[in-house]
RODO-2510 file (C-alpha; in nm, 4 decimals, decimal comma):
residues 257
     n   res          X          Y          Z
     1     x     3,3724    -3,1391     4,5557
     2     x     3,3626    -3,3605     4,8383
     3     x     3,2543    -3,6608     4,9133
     4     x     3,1966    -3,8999     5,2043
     5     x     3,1569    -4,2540     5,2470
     6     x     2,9659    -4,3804     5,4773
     7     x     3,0312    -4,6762     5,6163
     8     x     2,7615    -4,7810     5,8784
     9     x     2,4489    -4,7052     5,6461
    10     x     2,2180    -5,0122     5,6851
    11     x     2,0479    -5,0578     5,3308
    12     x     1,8767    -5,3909     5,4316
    13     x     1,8374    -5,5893     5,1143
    14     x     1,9002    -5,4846     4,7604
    15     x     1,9648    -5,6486     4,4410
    16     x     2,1889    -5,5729     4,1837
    17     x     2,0774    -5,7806     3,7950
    18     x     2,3999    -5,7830     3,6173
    19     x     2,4539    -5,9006     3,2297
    20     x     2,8102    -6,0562     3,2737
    21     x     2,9262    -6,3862     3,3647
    22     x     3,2355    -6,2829     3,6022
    23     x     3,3035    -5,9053     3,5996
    24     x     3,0450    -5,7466     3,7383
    25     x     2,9981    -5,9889     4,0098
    26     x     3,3502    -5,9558     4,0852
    27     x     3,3630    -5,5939     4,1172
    28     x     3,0666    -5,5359     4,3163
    29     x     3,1689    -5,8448     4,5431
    30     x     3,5117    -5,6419     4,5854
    31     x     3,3443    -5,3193     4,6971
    32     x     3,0412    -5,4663     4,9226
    33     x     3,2592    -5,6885     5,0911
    34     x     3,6333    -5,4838     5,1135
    35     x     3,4998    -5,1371     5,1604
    36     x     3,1712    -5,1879     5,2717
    37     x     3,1780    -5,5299     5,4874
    38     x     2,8470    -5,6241     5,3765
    39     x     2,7038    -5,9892     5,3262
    40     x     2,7538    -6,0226     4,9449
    41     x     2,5614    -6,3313     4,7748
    42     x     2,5327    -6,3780     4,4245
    43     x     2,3286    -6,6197     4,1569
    44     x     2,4770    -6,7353     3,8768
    45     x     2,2939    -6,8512     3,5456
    46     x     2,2165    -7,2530     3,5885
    47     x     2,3497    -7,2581     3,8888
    48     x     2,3381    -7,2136     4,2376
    49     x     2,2947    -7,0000     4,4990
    50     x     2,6191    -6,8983     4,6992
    51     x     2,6981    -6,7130     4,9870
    52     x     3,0154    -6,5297     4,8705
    53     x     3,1094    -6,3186     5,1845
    54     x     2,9146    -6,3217     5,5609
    55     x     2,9066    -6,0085     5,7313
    56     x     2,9634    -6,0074     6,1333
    57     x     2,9668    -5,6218     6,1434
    58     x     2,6510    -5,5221     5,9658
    59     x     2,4089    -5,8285     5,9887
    60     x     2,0971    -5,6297     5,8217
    61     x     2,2517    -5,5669     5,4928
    62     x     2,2816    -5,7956     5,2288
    63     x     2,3517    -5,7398     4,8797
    64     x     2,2576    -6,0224     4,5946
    65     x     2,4102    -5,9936     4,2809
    66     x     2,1931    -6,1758     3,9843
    67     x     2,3134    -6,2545     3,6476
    68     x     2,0424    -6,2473     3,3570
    69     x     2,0142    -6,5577     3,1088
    70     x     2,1627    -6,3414     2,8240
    71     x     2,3880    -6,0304     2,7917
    72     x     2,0938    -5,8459     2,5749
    73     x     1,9113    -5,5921     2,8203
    74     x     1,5880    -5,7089     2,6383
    75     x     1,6590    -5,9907     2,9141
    76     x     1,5487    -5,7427     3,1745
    77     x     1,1859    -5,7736     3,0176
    78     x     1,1840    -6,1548     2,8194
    79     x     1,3979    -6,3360     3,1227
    80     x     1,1296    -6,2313     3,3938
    81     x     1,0348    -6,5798     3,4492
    82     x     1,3825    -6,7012     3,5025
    83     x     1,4456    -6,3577     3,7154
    84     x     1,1187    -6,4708     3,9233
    85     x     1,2469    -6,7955     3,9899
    86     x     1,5607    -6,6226     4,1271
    87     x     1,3689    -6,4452     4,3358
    88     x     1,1481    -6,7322     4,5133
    89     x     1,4383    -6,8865     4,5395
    90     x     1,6566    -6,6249     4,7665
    91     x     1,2868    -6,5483     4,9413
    92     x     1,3478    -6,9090     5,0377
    93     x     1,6782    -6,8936     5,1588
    94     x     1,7245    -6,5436     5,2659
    95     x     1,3409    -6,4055     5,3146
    96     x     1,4193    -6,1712     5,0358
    97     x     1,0997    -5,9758     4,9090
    98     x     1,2229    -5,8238     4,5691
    99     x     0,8927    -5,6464     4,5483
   100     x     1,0242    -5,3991     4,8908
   101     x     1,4435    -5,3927     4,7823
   102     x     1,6088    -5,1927     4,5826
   103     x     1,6685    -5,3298     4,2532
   104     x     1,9846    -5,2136     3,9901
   105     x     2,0144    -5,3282     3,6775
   106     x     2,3760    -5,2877     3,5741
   107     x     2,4260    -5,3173     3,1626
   108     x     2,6646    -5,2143     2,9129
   109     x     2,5578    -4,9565     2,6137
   110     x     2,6574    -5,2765     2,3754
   111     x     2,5804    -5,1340     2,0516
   112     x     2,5915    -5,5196     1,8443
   113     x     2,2944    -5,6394     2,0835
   114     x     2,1185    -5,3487     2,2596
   115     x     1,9026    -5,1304     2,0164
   116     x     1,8439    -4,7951     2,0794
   117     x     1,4933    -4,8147     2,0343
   118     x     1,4648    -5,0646     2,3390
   119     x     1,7296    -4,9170     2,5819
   120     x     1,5386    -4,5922     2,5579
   121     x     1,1906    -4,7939     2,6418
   122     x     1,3776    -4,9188     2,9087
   123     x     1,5487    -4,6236     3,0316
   124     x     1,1883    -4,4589     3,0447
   125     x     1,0080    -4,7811     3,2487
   126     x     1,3047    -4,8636     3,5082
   127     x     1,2939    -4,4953     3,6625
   128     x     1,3190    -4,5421     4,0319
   129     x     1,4925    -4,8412     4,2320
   130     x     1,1882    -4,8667     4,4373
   131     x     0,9368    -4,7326     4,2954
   132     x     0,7677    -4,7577     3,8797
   133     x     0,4345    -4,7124     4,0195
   134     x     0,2375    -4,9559     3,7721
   135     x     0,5751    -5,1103     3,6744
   136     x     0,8333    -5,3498     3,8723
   137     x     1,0754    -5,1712     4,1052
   138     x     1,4029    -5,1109     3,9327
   139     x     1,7237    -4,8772     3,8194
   140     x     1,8583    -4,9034     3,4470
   141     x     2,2132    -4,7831     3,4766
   142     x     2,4369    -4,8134     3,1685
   143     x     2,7889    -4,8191     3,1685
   144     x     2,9937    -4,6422     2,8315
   145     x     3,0991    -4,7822     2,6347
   146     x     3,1126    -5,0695     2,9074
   147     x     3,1460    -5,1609     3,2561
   148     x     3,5211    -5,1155     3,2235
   149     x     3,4680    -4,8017     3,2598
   150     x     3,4009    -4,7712     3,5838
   151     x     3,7400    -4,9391     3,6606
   152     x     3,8936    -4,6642     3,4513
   153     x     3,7254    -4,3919     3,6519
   154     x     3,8579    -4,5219     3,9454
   155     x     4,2141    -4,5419     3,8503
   156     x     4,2769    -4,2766     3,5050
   157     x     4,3999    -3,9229     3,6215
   158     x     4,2340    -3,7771     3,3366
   159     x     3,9071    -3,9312     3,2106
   160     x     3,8100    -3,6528     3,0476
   161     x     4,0407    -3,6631     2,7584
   162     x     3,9240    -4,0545     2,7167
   163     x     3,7643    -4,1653     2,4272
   164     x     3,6967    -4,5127     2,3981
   165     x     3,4333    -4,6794     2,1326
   166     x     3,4223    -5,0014     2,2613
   167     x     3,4340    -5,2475     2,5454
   168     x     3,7401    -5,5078     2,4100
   169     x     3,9291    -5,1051     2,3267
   170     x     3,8835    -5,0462     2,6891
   171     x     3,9831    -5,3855     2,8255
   172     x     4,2722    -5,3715     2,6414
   173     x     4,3425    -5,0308     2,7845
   174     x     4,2805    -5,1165     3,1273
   175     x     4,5231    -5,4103     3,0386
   176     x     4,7942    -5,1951     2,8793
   177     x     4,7580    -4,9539     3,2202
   178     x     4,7823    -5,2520     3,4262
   179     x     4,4347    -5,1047     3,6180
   180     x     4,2860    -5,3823     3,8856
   181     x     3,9978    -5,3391     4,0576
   182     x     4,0917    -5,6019     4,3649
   183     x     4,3010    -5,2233     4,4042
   184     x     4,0360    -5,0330     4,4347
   185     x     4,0115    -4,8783     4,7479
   186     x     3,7900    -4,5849     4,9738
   187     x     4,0458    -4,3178     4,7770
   188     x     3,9419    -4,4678     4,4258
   189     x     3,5790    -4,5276     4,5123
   190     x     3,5832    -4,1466     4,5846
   191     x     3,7537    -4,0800     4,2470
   192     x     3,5221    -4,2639     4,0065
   193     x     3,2392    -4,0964     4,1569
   194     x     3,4465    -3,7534     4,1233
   195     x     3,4634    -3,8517     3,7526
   196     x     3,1091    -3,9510     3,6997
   197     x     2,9466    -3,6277     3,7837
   198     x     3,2035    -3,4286     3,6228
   199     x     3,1029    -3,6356     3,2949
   200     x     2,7622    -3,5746     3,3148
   201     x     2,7364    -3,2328     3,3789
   202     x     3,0263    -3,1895     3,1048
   203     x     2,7713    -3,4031     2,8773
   204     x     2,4487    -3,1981     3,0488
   205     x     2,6295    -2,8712     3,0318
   206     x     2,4797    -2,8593     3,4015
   207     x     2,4999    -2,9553     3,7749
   208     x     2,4196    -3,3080     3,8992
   209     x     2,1330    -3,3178     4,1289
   210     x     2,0975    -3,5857     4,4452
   211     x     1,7406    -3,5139     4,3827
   212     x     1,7338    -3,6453     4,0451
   213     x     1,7405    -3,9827     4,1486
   214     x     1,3900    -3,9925     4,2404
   215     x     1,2943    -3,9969     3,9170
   216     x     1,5726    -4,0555     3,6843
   217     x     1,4355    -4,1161     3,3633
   218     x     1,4579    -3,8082     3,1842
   219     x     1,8131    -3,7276     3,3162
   220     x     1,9709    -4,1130     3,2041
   221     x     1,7565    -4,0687     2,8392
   222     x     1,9192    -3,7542     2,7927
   223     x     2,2689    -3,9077     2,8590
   224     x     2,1635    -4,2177     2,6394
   225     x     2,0905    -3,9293     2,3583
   226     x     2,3926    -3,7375     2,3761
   227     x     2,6394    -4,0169     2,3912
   228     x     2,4677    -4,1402     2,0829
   229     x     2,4895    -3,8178     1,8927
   230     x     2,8837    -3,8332     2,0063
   231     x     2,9270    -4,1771     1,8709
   232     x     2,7370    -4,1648     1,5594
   233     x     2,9221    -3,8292     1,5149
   234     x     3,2881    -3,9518     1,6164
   235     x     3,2574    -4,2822     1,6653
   236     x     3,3546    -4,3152     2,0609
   237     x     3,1613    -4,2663     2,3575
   238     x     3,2785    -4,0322     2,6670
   239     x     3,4270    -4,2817     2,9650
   240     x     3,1141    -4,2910     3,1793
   241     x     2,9250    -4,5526     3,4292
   242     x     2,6100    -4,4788     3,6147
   243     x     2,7019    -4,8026     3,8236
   244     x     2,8504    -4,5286     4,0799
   245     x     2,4079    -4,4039     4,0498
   246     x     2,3787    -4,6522     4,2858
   247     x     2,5687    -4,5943     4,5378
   248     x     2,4757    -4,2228     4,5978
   249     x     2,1153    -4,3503     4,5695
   250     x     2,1506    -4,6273     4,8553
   251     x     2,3015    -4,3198     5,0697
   252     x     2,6475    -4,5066     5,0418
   253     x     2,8014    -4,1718     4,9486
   254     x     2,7100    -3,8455     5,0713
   255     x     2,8591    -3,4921     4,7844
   256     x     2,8923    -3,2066     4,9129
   257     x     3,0093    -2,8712     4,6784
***
């Protein structure tokens, strides 16, 4: 498998609508800004606006990074008010139309808040990060057991023989491993998207399809159901996040057998 990153790919404006307070706007502030040298502005819950990083090399894209009013993914459909507020807000400041960007909704498969019931609604509704026809632009993409896990991908030499049930077992592993991700680099970001599609298609039992993304509800439903069965059958999930789903879909990174 290889892979390419590329570098110069304008992707205009595109939001990413995080759960967490601090990691996730951390991590995708380190990889916008350190491998990607785009303008990186984020919104935090009650608070303000702030330009985080200003990009002299690639003036046309700009990445905000949004933080729902609660960790629950039901946010994504009961904090639309607050989330539309955001939005005339940065269409203010940065003449951002969230109704033409690309829209990511980054969440962890929490099993104490998130039913199953709802994720899978979810899963089905937030399809495309452009296009839901009838419905509001936007990508679902779940991280298991938690975002974590992407920082594992990037850094474990063997995520396949990971089994982790929880998101404080896999901060504490990352801890014990003494895994950053201000280390992440263009050799890591390679790797964690290396591991991702050899997950799914160990999970599928098939190949991993560009092509997919166009529609991806049926393919992310089908990895909701199987890491299910896995859990309620052995109680861990496989070391997978879809956060790296976004990055292949913006054109950030080109695979190639």
């Amino acid at each position: 498998m290889k892979i390419r990153i590329n570098k110069d790919k304008n992707i205009g404006k595109v939001i990413y609508v995080v759960e967490g307070q601090k990691k996730e706007l951390t991590l995708l502030k380190h990889i916008f800004t350190k491998i990607f040298d785009y303008t990186y502005v984020t919104y935090r819950y009650n608070d303000v606006t702030r330009e985080e990083y200003r990009s002299d090399k690639n003036k046309n894209s700009i990445v905000f990074a949004v933080n729902t009013n609660s960790s629950n993914v039901i946010s994504i459909q009961k904090g639309q008010d607050y989330l539309d507020e955001v939005y005339k807000k940065l269409y203010e400041e940065y003449l951002l139309d969230s109704t033409k960007a690309a829209v990511y909704y980054i969440f962890d498969r929490d099993r104490r808040t998130n039913s199953p019931e709802i994720i899978s609604d979810l899963l089905s509704e937030l399809r495309n990060s452009r296009d839901n026809e009838k419905n509001a632009n936007g990508l679902l993409l779940l991280s298991y057991p938690s975002i974590e896990s992407y920082v594992i991908e990037c850094f474990a030499p063997d995520c396949c023989v990971l089994k982790i049930e929880s998101a404080q077992k896999a901060k504490r592993f990352i801890g014990e491993q003494n895994y950053q991700q201000s280390k992440i680099n263009e050799n890591t970001f390679k790797k964690a998207t290396e591991e991702m599609i050899k997950t799914i298609e160990r999970i599928e039992c098939g190949c991993f399809q560009i092509e997919e993304l166009d529609d991806f509800a049926n393919k992310n439903k089908s990895i909701f159901k199987k890491q299910e069965s896995l859990y309620e059958s052995n109680n861990y999930y496989e070391i997978l996040s879809l956060l790296t789903i976004s990055f292949l879909d913006l054109g950030l990174l080109s695979v190639e057998e």
